[in-house]
N, C-alpha and C positions, 0 to 999 in steps of 0.2 A: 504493500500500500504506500502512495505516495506520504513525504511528510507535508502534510496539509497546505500542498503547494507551493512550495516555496522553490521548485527550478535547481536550476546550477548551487551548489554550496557559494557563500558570500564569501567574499576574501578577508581573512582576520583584520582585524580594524587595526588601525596605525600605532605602532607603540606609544606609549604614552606613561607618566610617570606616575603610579599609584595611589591611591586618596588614604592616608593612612587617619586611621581613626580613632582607634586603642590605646595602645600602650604609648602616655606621654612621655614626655625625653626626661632625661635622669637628671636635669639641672637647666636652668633658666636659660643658657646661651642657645641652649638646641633646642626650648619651647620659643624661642625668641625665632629662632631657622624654622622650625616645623612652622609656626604663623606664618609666616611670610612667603612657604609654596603653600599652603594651603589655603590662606586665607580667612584662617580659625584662631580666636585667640589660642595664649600659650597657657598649660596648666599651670604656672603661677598666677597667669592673670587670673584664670576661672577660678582657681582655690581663692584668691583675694576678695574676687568679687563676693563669692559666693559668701564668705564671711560676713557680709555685708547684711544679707537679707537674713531677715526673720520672717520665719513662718510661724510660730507659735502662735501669732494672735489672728492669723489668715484673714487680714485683712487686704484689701488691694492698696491703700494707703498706704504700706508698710515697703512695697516693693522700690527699689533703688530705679532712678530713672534714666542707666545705662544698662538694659538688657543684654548686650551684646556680648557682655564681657562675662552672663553668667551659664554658661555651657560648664557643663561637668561629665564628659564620656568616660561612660565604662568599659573595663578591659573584657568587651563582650563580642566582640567579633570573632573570634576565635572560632568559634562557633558555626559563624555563617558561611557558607559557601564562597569560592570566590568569587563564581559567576554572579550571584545572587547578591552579593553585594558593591560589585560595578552595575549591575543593573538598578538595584535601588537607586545609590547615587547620581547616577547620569539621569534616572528619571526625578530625584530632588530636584536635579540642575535644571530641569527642564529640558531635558536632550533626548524627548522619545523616540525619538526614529535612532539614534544610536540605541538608544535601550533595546530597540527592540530588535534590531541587528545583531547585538550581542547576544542576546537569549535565542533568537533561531540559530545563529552557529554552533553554541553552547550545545540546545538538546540535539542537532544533528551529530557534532564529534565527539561528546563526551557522558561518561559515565558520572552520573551527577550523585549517586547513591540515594542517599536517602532525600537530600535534596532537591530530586525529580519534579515531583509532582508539585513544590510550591514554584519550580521555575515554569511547571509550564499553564499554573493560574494566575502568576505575574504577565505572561505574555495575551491570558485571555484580556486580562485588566488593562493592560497597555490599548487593544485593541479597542477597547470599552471606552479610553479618554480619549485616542485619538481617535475615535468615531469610524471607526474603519471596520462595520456591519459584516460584510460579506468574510471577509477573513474572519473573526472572531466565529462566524459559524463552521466553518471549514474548522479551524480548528478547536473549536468546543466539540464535532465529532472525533475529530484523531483522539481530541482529551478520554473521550465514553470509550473509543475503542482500547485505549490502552491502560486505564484504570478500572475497565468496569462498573462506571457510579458518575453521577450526574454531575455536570458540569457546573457552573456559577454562568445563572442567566443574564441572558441580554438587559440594561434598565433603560427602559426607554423614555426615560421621562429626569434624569439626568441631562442637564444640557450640556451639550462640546464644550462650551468655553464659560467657566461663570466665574467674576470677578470677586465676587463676595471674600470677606476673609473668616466671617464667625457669624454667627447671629444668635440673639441674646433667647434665653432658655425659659419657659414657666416659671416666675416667679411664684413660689410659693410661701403666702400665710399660713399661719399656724398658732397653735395654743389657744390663749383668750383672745378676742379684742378688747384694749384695754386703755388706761395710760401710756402703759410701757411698751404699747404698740407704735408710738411715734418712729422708734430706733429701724421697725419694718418699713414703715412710710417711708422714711427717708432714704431707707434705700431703695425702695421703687421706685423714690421719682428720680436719685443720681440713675440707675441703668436705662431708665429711659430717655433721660436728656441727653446721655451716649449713645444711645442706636435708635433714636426716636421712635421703638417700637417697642411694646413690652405684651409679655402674656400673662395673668394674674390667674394664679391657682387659688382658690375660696375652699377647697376641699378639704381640709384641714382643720380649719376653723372650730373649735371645742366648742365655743362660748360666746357673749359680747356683749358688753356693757352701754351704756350711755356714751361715754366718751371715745371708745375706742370705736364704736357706730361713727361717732365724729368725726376723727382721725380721716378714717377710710372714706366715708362721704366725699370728703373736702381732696381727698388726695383723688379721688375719681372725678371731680369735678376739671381739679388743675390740669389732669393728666388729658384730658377732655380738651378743655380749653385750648391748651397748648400743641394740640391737634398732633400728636403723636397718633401712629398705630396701635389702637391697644385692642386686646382680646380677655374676655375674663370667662374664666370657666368653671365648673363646679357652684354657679351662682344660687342655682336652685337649696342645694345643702343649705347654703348661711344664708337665706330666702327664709326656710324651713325652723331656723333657730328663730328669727327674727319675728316669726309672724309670733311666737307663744309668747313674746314680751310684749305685745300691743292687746289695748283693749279700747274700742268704741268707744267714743263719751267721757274717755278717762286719760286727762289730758298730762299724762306723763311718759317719759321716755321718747322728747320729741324728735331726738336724733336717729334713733331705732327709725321711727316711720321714714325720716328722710330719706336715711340708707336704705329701707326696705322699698323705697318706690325708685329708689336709683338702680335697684337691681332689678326691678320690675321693668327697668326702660332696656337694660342691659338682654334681658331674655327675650326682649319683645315682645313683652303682656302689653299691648296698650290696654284691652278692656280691662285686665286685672288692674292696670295702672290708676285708669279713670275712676274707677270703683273705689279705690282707695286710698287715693286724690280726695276724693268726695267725704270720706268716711274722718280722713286727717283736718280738713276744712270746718266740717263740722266741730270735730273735736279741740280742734285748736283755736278755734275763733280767725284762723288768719288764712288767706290765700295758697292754695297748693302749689307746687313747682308744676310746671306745666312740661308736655308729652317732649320728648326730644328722642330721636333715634339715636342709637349707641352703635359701636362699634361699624359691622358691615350693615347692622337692618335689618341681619335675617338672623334667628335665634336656631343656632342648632343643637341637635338632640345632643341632652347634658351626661347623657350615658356614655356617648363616643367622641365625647372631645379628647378624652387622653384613654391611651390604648393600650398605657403601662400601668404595673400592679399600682394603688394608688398609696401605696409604700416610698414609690422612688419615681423621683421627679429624673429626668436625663439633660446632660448638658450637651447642644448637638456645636460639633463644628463642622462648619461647611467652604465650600469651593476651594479654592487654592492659598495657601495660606505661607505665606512667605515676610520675609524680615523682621523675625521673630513673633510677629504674632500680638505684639506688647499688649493691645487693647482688649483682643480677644482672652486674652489670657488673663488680665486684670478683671474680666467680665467671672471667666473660670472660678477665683479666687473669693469674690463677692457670693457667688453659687455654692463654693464649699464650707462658706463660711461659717451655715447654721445647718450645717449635714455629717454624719457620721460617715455614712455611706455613697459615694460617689461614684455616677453613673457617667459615662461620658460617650456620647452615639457619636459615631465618625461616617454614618449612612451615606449624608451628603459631602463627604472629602474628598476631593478630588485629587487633592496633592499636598505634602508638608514637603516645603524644601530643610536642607539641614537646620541654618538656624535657629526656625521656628523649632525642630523635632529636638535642639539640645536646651531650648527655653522651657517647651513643653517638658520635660528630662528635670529638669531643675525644680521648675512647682508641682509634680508627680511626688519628687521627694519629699518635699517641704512636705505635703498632704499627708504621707504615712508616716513621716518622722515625727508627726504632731496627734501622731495614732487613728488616721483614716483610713478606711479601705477605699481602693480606687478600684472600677471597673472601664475598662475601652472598648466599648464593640462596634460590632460591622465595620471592622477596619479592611480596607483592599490589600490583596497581597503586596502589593509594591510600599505602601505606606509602613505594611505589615514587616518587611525588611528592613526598611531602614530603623523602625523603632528595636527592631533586635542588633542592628551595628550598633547605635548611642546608649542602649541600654535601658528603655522605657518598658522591655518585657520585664525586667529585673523589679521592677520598683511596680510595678502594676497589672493586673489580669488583662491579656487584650485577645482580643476572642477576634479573630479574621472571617469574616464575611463569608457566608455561603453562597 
């Protein structure tokens, strides 16, 4: 059988001088040499830097504002393949068409061992960014014929080129609303003034007092105002609390009602709205807020807005994500902030170049040295290599894409 067409064997690619990534030089002159072909600080600078940061109180305020300098590679390539890690690389660099000339010459001449099979679902993945259909089917059969077991499908709904570098996760409330819900407000409305877009998770919500009704009102209001994208989900739940603290005719708890017809506008109850517009007018002697559409307008079923256990909320990164990341990753740090357990979906990634993979590398640490568990799924095989050269398998669970 042919190998999935690929013709005449390629000519080995041009020599070239090696991307060493491990094991740092044994004194500063030759981290000082290694930077300068590579292009990577030297491991005194990373150790320096990294002194620097504190993760303890996982704050994003807390992080130094020279990323560049805090890379920390672990002695973990050893490990990798070689083919398999010139190909990650050259596809950090953005260079897939070499990546992918090296991986068809690789399976055609060489015994890869046990290696095999992730070289040749980097080369389906390669075909998958570089949009190159036809091939990616030719060879997703050769893949069935030669493992026996189903390939990693076409995503048709990934686009070839997306610019994005992150986009910001469900925020989620939790415990009472209270007083001391202010510290939650405030950070909903910093992640939002950063990506002008936020998702607010209500799923959580135990409890809610008078004031912390307030809080959140006033911060749905602003966020509103300020005409951000925003999405709130699980609104029916804290809906469900809120109606038992109201009563007809009994004019206390005025911030509950507020809040409760501001999520009535949110789900798109207009008649439930009007109804209880009506009910608060009377009770209060004063003028209701009037009808305004939220969000998109259309209220969708509260059962299938989030499709994860509603244990764990997931941090997605998406598109291509290159020169470290800084923003994306100071978004990360705000998400781990009031989480034990960190989720972090790579569905939509299309690419981490190095930098970004030895930033991402650095606050993985910080997270479990501060006693978190991290999770990484649906990472693509090629993403999936390069976090096994810097050492991101090390420091965290990452589960590679079916």
């Amino acid at each position: 059988m042919a190998f999935f067409g690929f013709g005449k064997k390629s000519p080995p690619p041009p020599a070239k001088t090696p991307v060493k990534l491990s094991v740092p030089p044994k004194d500063e002159a030759a981290g000082a040499a290694s930077a300068a072909k590579t292009g990577q600080p030297s491991a005194a600078q990373s150790q320096q830097a990294a002194q620097s940061l504190d993760f303890t109180k996982l704050s994003a305020s807390q992080f130094a504002a020279d990323w560049d300098l805090n890379i920390q590679l672990e002695d973990s390539s050893s490990a990798v393949h070689p083919l398999v890690e010139e190909t990650a690389i050259l596809f950090a660099n953005g260079q897939d068409q070499m990546a992918c000339e090296a991986l068809k010459a690789g399976l055609q001449g060489q015994d890869l061992g046990h290696a095999t099979e992730q070289a040749w679902k980097m080369l389906l993945d390669l075909y998958q960014v570089m949009g190159q259909r036809e091939e990616f089917e030719t060879c997703a059969l050769e893949f069935v014929n030669k493992f026996e077991k189903s390939p990693p499908a076409w995503i048709d709904d990934v686009p070839k080129v997306k610019a994005a570098t992150g986009s910001v996760p469900p925020l989620s409330l939790s415990g009472k609303l209270d007083a001391s819900s202010v510290t939650q407000m405030e950070l909903m409305q910093r992640t939002a003034a950063k990506a002008k877009r936020l998702s607010i998770d209500l799923g959580k919500i135990q409890d809610a007092d008078n004031e912390g009704c307030r809080l959140l009102y006033d911060a749905l209001r602003s966020l509103t105002k300020a005409k951000y994208e925003i999405s709130v989900a699980k609104s029916k739940h804290l809906a469900d609390l809120l109606e038992k603290k109201i009563e007809s005719g009994k004019p206390e708890n005025q911030e509950v009602w507020l809040l409760l017809l501001e999520l009535c506008q949110w789900q798109g109850l207009q008649e439930k709205f009007e109804n209880l517009a009506l009910e608060f007018a009377m009770t209060f002697e004063v003028s209701p807020p009037s009808w305004e559409t939220r969000g998109t307008g259309a209220a969708a079923p509260e059962e299938v807005v989030d499709e994860s256990p509603e244990d764990e909320d997931q941090f997605p990164l998406e598109g291509q994500m290159s020169g470290g990341g800084t923003e994306v990753f100071r978004g990360l740090m705000d998400f781990a902030s009031t989480r034990k357990n960190i989720v972090i979906d790579l569905t939509g990634l299309r690419r981490m170049d190095f930098l970004s993979a030895g930033t991402f590398l650095n606050v993985l640490s910080g997270l479990t040295s501060a006693g978190k568990t991290v999770q990484v799924r649906n990472v693509n095989s090629l993403v999936a290599a390069l976090f096994g050269i810097v050492g991101v398998s090390q420091v965290a669970t990452v589960e590679v894409r079916k």
